[in-house]
C-alpha positions as CSV (number, residue, x, y, z in Angstrom):
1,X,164.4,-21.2,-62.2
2,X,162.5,-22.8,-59.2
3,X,159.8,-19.9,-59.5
4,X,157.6,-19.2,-62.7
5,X,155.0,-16.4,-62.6
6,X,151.7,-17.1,-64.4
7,X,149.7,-14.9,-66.3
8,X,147.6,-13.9,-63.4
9,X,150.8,-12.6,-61.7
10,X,151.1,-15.7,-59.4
11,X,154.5,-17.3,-58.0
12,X,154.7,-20.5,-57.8
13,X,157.0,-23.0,-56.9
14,X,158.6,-26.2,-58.7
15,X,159.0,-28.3,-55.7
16,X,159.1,-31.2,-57.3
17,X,159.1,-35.2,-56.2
18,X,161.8,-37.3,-57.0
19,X,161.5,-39.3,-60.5
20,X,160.0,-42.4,-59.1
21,X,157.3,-40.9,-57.9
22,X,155.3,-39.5,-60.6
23,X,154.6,-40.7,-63.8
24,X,155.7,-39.1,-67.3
25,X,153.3,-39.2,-69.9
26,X,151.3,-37.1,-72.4
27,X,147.9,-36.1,-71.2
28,X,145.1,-34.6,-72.8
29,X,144.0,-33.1,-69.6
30,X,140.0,-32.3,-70.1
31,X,139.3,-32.7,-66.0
32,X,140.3,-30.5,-63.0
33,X,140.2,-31.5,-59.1
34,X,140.1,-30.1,-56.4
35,X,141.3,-31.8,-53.3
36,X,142.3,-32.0,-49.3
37,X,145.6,-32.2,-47.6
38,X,143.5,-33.6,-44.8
39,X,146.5,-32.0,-43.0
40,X,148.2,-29.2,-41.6
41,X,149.2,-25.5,-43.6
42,X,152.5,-26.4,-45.2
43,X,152.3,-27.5,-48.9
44,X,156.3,-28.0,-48.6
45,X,155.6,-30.7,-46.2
46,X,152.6,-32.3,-47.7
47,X,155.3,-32.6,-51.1
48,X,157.6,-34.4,-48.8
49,X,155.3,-36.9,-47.1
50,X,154.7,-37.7,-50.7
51,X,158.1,-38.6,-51.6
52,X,158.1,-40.6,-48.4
53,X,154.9,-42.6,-48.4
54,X,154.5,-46.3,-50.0
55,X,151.3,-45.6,-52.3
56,X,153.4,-45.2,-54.9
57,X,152.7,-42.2,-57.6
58,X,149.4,-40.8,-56.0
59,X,150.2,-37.4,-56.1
60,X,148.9,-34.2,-57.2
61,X,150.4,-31.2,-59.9
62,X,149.7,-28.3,-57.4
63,X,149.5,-27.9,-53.7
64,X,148.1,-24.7,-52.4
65,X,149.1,-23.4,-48.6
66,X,147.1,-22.8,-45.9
67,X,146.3,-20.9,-42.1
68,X,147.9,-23.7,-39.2
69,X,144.3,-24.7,-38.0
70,X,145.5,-25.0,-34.2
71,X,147.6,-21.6,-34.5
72,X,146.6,-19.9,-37.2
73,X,150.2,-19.4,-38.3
74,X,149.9,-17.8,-41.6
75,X,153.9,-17.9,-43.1
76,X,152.6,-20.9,-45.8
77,X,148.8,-18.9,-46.6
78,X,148.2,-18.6,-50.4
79,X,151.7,-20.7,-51.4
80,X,151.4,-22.5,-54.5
81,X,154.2,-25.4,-54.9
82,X,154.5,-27.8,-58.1
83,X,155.3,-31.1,-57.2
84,X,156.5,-32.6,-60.3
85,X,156.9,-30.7,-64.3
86,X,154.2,-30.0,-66.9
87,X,153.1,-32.8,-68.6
88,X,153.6,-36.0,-65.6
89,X,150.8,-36.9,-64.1
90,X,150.0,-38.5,-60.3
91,X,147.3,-40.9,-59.4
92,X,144.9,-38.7,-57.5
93,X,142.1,-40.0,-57.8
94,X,141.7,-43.7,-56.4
95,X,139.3,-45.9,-58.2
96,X,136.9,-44.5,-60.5
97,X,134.4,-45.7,-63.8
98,X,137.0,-44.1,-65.5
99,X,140.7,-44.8,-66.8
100,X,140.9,-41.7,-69.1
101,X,139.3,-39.6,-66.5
102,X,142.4,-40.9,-64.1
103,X,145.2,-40.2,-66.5
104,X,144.1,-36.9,-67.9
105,X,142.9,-34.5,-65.1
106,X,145.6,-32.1,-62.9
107,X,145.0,-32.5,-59.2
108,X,145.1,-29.6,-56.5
109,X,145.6,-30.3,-53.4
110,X,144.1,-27.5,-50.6
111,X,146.1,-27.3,-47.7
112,X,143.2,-28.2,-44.9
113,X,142.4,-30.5,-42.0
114,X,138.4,-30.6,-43.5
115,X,135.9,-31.4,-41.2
116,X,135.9,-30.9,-37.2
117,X,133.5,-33.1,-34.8
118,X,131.4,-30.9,-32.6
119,X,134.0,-29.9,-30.0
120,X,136.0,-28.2,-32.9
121,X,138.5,-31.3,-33.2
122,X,140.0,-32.6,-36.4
123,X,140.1,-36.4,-36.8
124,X,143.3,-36.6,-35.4
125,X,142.3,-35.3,-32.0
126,X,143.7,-31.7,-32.1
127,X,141.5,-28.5,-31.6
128,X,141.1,-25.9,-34.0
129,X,141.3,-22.2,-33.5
130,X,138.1,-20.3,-33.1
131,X,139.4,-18.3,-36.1
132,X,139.7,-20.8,-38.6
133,X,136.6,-22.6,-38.3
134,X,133.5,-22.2,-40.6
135,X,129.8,-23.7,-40.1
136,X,127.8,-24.5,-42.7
137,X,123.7,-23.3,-42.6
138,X,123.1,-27.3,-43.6
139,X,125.5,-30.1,-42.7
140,X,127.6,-31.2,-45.8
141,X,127.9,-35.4,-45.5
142,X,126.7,-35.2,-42.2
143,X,129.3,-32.3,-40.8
144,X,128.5,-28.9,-40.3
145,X,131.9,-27.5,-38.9
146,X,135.3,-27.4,-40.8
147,X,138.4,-25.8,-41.5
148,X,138.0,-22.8,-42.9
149,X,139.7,-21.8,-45.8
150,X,141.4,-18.2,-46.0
151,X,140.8,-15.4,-48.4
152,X,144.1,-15.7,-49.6
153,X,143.7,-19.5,-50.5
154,X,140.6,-18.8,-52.3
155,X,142.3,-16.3,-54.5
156,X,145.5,-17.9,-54.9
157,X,143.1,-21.4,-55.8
158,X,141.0,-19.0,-58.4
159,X,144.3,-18.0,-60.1
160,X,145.4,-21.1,-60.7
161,X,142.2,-22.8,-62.0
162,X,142.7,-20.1,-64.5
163,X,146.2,-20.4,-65.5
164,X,145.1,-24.1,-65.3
165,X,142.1,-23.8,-67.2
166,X,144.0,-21.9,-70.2
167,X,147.4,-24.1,-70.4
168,X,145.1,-27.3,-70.7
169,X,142.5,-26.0,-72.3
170,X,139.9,-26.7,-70.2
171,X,136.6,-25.2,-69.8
172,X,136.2,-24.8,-65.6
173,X,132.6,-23.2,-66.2
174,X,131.3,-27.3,-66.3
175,X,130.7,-29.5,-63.6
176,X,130.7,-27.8,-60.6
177,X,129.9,-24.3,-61.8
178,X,127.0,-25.8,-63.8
179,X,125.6,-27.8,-60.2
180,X,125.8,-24.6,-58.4
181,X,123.7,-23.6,-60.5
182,X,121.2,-25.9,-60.5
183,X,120.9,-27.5,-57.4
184,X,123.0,-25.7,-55.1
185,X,126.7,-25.9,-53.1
186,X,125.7,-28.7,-51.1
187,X,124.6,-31.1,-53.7
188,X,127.0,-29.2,-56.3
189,X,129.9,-31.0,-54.1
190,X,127.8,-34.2,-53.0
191,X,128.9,-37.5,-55.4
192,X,127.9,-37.4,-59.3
193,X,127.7,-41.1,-61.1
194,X,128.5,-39.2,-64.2
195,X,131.4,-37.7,-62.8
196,X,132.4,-41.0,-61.0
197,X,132.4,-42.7,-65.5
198,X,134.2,-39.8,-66.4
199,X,131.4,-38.0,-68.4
200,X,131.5,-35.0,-67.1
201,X,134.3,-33.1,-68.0
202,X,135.4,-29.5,-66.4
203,X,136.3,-28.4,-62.6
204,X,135.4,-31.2,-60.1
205,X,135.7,-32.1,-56.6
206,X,137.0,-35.3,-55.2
207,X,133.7,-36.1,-53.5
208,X,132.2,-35.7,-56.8
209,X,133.7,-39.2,-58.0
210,X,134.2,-40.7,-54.7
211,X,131.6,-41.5,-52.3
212,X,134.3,-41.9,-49.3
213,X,135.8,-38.5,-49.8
214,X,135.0,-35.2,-48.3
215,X,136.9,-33.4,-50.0
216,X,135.5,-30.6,-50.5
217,X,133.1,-28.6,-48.8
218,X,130.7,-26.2,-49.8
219,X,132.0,-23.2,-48.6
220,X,129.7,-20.3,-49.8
221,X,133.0,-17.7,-50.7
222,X,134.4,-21.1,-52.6
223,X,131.1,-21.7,-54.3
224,X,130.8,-18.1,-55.2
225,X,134.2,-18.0,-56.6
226,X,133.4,-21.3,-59.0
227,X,130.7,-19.3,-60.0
228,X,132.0,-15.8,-61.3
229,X,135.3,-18.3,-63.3
């Protein structure tokens, strides 16, 4: 009973926090996030910090394992953890125009360090493998190197925006899909004031309603998997 299988044949986890530290509720879930660990590969351990921090509820549904940027261990790549049941919710988003938009949207957390300064260093100092570092063709808010994610993450990420997508209903072809389209990865990922009042509904980033946020980047196999959903 601590594993389910979804529809797209993926295993995941219930991992989940204690009681205090989510809230039950009934959402109408109508947005989905994407976020960063900002840490290491391990989704178990980004479920415990969690449980240990004093922020309260701020939390996400899903957490989604990663390649150890330093090592490029792979034993957590592509693991997808719950971190509290169907139907709670976690504050995930910080201050935004919009209330509803906080209390009905399921957050995924991406297990990555994001961006890396020119010496191929994360912001806390450490260097990252050769391996696991992408460079964007145009810097993304002002970085061009970062942690790349790994096939399997992308896969194991597209799976569950799906099984996401049809348990809440929600249609993952708006928002970022849509800007893609438009205007490109880069700006796709870049801030929205729409999103930022909650009027855009569908698959968003965390930098799309938070100007302080890098999370995330416009990686071109990420983009291109938003864009076939």
């Amino acid at each position: 009973e601590q594993y389910f299988k979804t529809e797209y044949d993926q295993l995941i986890h219930r991992y989940y926090l204690p009681r205090s530290e989510y809230v039950v509720g009934k959402p109408a879930n109508q947005f989905l996030f994407l976020h960063h660990t900002a840490s290491n590969a391990d989704p178990y351990r980004v479920v415990d910090s969690w449980s240990r921090d004093s922020r309260g509820k701020v939390c996400t549904e899903f957490v989604v394992g990663g390649q150890n940027y330093i090592t490029s261990d792979d034993q957590h790549d592509g693991l997808v953890v719950q971190a509290f049941p169907e139907g709670s919710i976690g504050w995930h988003l910080g201050k935004t125009g919009s209330g509803f938009m906080n209390r009905n949207s399921v957050g995924v957390e991406i297990c990555s360090i994001g961006y890396l300064n020119s010496d191929q260093e994360s912001y806390i100092g450490k260097k990252a493998h050769n391996d696991q570092v992408i460079k964007l063709e145009n810097p993304f808010r002002g970085r061009t190197s970062w942690h790349r994610y790994s096939d399997r993450q992308i896969k194991e990420i597209e799976n569950l925006i799906k099984h996401i997508a049809r348990r809440d209903n929600i249609d993952v072809r708006l928002g970022l899909q849509q800007w893609i389209k438009k205007y490109g990865p880069n700006k796709a990922f870049d801030f929205h004031e729409d999103a930022y009042y909650g009027k855009v509904r569908g698959l968003l980033s965390h930098g799309n309603v938070r100007k302080g946020k890098m999370d995330c980047y416009p990686d071109p196999r990420l983009a291109e998997m938003i864009l076939n959903l």
